[in-house]
C-alpha positions in Angstrom: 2.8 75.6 -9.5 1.5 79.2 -8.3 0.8 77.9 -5.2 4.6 76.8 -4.5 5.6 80.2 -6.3 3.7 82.2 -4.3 5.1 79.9 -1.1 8.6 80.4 -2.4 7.8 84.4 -1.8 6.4 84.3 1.4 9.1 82.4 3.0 11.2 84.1 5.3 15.0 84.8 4.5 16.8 82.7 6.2 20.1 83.3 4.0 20.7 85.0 0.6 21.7 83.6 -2.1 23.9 85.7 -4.2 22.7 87.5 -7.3 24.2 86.7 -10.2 24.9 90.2 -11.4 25.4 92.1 -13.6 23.0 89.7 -15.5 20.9 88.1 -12.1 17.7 89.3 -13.5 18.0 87.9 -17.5 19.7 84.5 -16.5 16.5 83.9 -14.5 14.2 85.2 -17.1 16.1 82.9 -20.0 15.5 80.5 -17.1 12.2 80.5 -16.9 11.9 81.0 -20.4 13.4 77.6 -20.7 11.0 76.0 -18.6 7.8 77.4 -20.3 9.5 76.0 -23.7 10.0 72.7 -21.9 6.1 72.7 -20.9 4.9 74.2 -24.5 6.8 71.5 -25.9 5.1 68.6 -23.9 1.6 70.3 -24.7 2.4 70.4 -29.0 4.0 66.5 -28.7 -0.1 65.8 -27.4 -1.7 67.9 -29.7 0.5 66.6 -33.0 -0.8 63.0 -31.3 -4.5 64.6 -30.8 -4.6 63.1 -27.3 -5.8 64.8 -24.0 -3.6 67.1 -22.3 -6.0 67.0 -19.3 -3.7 65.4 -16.4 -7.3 64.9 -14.5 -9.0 62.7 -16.8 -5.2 60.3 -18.0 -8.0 57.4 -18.9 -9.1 60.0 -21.7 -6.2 59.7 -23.7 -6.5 58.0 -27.2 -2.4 57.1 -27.6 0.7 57.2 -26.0 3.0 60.0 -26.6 6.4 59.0 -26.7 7.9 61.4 -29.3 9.5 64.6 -29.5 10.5 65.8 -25.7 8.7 62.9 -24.4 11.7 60.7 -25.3 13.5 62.6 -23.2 11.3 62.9 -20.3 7.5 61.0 -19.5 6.7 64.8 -17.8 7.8 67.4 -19.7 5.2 70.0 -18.4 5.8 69.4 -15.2 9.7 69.5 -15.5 9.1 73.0 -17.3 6.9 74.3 -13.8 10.0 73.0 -12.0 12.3 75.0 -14.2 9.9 77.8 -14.0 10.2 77.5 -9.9 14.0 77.7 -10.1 14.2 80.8 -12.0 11.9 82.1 -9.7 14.0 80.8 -6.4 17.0 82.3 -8.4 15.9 85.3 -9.1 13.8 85.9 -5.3 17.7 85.0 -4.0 16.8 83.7 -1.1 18.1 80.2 0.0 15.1 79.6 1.8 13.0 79.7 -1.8 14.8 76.2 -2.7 13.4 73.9 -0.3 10.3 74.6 -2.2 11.1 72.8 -5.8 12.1 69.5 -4.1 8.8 69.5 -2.2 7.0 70.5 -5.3 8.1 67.3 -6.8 7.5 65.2 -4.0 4.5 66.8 -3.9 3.6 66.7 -7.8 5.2 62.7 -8.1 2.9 61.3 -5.2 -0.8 62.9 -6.0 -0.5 63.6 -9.6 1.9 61.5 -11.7 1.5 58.3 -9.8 -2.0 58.1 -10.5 -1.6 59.1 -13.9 0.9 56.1 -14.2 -1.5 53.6 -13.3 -4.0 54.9 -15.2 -1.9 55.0 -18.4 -0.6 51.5 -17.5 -4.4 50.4 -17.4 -4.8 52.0 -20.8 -2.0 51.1 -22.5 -0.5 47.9 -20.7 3.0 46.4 -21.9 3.2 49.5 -24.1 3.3 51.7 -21.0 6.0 49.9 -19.2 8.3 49.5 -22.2 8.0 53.2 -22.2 8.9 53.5 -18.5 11.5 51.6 -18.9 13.2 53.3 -21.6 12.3 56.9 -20.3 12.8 58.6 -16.9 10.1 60.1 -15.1 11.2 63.6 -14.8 14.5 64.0 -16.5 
């Protein structure tokens, strides 16, 4: 996430976006407040299940978590960095700063969560894919 944040802020401006003002600055604050909640949420859902939060070792994790925000969302920490990016394109108002989320997710879907997939699938079998089925992968 810092990397695309600190991306987002090197960009050049190729347009601005307008500011939101006179409340630009504490719309993208609540913002990004929003999206921390989002990932502090998804990181007390594993430690109420006392499972791994590691997304490098998924194999590690002793039950599925499907309570809480995760019946909402299968990544709620990583929808909460995406949140986080928006307020940050918002408030660096600078159209250029919003290619960055999509590519984060491509980005984050392809090398992170896809392997996680398949490793809780290998862990947890039918379970998993009932799971899937019922909840979408980022929102």
């Amino acid at each position: 996430m810092a990397f695309f944040g600190v991306a987002m802020w090197l960009l050049p401006s190729v347009a601005a976006v307008p500011r939101l003002d006179p409340w630009h600055d504490e719309l993208c604050a609540a913002l990004a407040l929003a999206g921390a909640a989002i990932c502090l949420a998804g990181v007390l859902a594993f430690r109420l299940a006392r499972t791994t939060v590691d997304p490098m070792h998924p194999a590690a994790a002793t039950s599925l978590v499907v309570r809480g925000i995760y019946h909402y969302s299968r990544n709620p920490m990583y929808l909460g960095f995406l949140v986080v990016l928006l307020a940050w394109a918002l408030y660096l108002a600078k159209l250029s700063a919003f290619a960055m989320p999509p590519v984060f997710v491509l980005y984050l879907t392809a090398l992170q969560i896809k392997p996680e997939e398949a490793a809780l699938r290998e862990r947890f079998g039918p379970e998993f894919d009932d799971y899937t089925a019922r909840v979408r992968r980022w929102l």
